[in-house]
C-alpha positions as CSV (number, residue, x, y, z in Angstrom):
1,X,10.0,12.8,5.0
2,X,12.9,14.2,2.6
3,X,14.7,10.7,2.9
4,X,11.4,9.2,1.7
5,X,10.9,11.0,-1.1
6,X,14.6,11.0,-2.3
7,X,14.0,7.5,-1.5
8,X,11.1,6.7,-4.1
9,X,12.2,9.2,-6.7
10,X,15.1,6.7,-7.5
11,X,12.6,4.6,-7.2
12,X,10.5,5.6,-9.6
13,X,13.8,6.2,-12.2
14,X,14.1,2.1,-11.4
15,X,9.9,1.3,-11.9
16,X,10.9,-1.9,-14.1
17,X,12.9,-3.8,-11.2
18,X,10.2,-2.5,-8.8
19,X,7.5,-3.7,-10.8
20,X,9.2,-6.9,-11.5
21,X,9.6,-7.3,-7.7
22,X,6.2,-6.7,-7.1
23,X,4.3,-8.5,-9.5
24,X,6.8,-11.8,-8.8
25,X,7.7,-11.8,-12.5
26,X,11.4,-11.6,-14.0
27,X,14.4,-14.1,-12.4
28,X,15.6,-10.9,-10.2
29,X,12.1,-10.0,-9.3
30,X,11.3,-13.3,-8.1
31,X,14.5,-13.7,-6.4
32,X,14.2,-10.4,-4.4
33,X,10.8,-11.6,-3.3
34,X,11.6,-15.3,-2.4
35,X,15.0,-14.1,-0.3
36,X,14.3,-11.3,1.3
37,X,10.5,-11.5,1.9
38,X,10.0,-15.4,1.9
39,X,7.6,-15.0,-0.2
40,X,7.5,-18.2,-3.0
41,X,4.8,-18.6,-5.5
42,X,2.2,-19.7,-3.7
43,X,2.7,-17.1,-0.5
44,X,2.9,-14.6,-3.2
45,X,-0.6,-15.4,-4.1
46,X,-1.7,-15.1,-0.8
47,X,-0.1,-12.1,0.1
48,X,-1.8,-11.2,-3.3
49,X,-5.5,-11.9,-2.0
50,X,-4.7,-10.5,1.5
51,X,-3.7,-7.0,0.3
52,X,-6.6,-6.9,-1.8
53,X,-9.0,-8.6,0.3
54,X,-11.3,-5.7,1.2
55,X,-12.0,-4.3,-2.3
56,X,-15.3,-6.0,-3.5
57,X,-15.0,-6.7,-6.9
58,X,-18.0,-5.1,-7.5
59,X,-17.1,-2.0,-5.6
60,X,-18.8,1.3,-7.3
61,X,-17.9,3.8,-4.4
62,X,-15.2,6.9,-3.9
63,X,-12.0,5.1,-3.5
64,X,-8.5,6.6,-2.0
65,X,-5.4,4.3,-2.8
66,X,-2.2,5.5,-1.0
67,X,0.6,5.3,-1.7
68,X,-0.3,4.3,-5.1
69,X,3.3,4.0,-6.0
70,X,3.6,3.2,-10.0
71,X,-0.2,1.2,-9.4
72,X,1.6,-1.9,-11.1
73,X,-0.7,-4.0,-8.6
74,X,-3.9,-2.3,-8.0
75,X,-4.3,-0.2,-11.6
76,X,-5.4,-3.2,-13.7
77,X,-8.0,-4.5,-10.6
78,X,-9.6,-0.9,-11.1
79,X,-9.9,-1.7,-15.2
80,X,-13.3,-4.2,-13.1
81,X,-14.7,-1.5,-11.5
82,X,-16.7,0.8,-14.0
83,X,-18.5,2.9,-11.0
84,X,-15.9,3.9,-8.9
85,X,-14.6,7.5,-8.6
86,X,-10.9,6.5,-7.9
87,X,-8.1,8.8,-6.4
88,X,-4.9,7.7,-5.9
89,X,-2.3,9.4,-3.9
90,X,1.9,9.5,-3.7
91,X,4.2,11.8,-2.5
92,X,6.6,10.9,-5.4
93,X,5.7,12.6,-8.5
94,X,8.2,10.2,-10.4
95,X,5.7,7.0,-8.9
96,X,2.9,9.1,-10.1
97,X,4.4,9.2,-13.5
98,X,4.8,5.5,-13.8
99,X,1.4,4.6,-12.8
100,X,0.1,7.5,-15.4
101,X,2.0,6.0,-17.9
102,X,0.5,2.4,-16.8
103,X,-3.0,4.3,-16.6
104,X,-3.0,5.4,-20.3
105,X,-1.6,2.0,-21.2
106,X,-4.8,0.3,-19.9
107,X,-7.0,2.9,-21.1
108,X,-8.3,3.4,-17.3
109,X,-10.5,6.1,-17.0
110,X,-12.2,7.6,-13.9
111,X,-9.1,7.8,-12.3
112,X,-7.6,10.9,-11.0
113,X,-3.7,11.3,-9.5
114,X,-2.5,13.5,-7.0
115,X,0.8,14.3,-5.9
116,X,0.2,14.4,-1.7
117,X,1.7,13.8,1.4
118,X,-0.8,11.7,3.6
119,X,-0.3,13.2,6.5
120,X,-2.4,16.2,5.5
121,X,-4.6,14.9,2.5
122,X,-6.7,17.4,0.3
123,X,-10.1,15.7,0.7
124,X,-13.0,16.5,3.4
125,X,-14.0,14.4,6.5
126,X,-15.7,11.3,5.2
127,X,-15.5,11.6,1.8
128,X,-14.3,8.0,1.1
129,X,-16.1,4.7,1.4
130,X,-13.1,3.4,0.8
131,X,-9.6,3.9,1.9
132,X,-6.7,1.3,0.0
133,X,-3.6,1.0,1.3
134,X,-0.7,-1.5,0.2
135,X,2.4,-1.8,1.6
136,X,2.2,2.0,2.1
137,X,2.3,2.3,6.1
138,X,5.7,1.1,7.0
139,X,6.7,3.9,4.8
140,X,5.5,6.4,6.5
141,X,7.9,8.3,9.2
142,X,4.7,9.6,10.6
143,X,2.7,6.9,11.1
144,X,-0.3,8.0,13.4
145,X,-0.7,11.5,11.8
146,X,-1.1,8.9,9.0
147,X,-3.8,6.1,10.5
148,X,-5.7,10.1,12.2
149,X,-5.8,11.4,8.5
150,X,-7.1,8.1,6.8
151,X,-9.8,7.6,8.9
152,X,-10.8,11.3,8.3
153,X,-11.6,11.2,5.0
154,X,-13.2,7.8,5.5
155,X,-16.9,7.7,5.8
156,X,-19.0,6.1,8.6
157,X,-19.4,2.6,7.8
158,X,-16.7,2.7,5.2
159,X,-13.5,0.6,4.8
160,X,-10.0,0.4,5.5
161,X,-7.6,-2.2,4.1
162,X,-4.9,-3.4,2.2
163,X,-1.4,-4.4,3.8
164,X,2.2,-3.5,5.7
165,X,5.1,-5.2,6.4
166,X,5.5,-6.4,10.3
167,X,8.2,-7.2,12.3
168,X,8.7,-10.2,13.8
169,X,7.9,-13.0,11.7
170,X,11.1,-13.6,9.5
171,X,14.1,-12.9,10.6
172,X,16.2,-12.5,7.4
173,X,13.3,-9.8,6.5
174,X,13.7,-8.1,9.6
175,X,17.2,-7.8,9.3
176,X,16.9,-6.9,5.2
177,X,14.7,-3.7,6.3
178,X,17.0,-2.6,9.4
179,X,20.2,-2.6,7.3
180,X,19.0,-1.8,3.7
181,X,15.6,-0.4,3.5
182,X,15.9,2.0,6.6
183,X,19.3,3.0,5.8
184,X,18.0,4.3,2.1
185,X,14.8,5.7,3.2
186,X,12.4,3.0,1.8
187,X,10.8,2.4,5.9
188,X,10.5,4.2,8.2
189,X,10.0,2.6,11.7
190,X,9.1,2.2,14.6
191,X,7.2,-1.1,13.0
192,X,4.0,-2.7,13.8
193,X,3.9,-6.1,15.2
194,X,1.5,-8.8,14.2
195,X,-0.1,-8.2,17.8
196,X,0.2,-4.7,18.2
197,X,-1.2,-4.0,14.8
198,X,-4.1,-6.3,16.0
199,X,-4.6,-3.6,19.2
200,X,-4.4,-0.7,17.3
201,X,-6.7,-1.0,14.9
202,X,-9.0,-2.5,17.1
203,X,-8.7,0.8,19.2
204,X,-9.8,2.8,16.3
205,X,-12.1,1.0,14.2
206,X,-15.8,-1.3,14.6
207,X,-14.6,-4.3,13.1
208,X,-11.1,-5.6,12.0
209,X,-10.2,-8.5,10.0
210,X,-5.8,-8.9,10.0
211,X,-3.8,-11.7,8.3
212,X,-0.4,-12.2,7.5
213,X,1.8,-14.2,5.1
214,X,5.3,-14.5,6.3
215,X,6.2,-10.4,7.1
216,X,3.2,-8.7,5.5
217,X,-0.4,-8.1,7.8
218,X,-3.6,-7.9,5.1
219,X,-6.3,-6.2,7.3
220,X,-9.9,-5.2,6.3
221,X,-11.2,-2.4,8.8
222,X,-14.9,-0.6,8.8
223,X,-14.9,2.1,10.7
């Protein structure tokens, strides 16, 4: 977990490229995306509507995004949703900066940060009817004390969703995170497969929903 958070502390002293990256906007941004993630305009979109695709736009619920990282994607959606009681959650308290910074920049209120590992979040069983999560779990070195602790603090009936990169479906990806993003502590595996990610949350929730644009699963879970 140290290689993690040494990871995305530099990552947060570099939140313009990151953001760039993940918002497909700026020539290196878009390259980054379209090489290593084969992710073009239009799959960006998708990947876009996939990671988001179990927040109702209308939600007015407790939500829990993590990680939020600096909230570059999910911050301005939140602007929409005037009764939700919204926590979000990093390990990296130079991510939680960034999206503070981007929070006071969009005047979002109702919106409280907290510097956490998920592995042992500081919320009570079921307190969530909502549980956001993008891009967050192939991060994670400890992935089921992760998926135990999320469904925790979800409620009955409440939701899971967001997306995570899996292995399997682009090569030059899956080559991309073995030599460069495991190597400087940005994944963690072992990784999911499109199947196996399929199986698993099936094993652990009612009703599962998974999708997947080139390397990243979007899956919608109520528990």
């Amino acid at each position: 977990m140290s290689k993690v958070f040494d990871a995305y502390q530099h990552v947060g002293d570099l939140a313009k490229f990151y953001d760039e990256m993940m918002t497909n906007s700026g020539v290196l941004g878009s390259l980054a995306l379209k090489f290593f993630w084969g992710l073009n305009s239009s799959a960006y979109e998708k990947f876009l509507t996939q990671a988001f695709a179990g927040l109702p736009k209308n939600f007015s619920g407790r939500l829990l995004e993590v990680p939020v990282g600096t909230g570059v994607l999910s911050l301005p959606i939140y602007r929409e949703l005037d009764g939700a009681e919204i926590f979000c959650v990093d390990l990296s308290d130079k991510m939680l900066d960034a999206a503070k910074l981007r929070a006071a920049q969009l005047n979002l209120r109702g919106v409280t940060f907290i510097q956490g590992d998920v592995t042992n979040l500081p919320f009570a069983n079921e307190t969530f009817d909502l549980v956001l999560s993008v891009n967050g779990f192939h991060v994670f070195p400890d992935k089921i004390s992760a998926h135990n602790e999320v469904r925790r603090v979800l409620k009955r009936g409440g939701t899971f969703c967001g997306s995570v990169y899996v292995a399997g479906q682009n090569r030059r990806t899956d080559l991309f995170v073995k030599k460069f993003c495991e190597r400087h502590g940005f994944f963690s595996p072992p990784y999911e497969t499109l199947a196996s990610l399929k199986k698993f949350l099936r094993e652990r929730y009612g009703r599962v929903e998974v999708t997947n644009v080139e390397s990243f699963a979007g899956f919608v879970c109520v528990k």
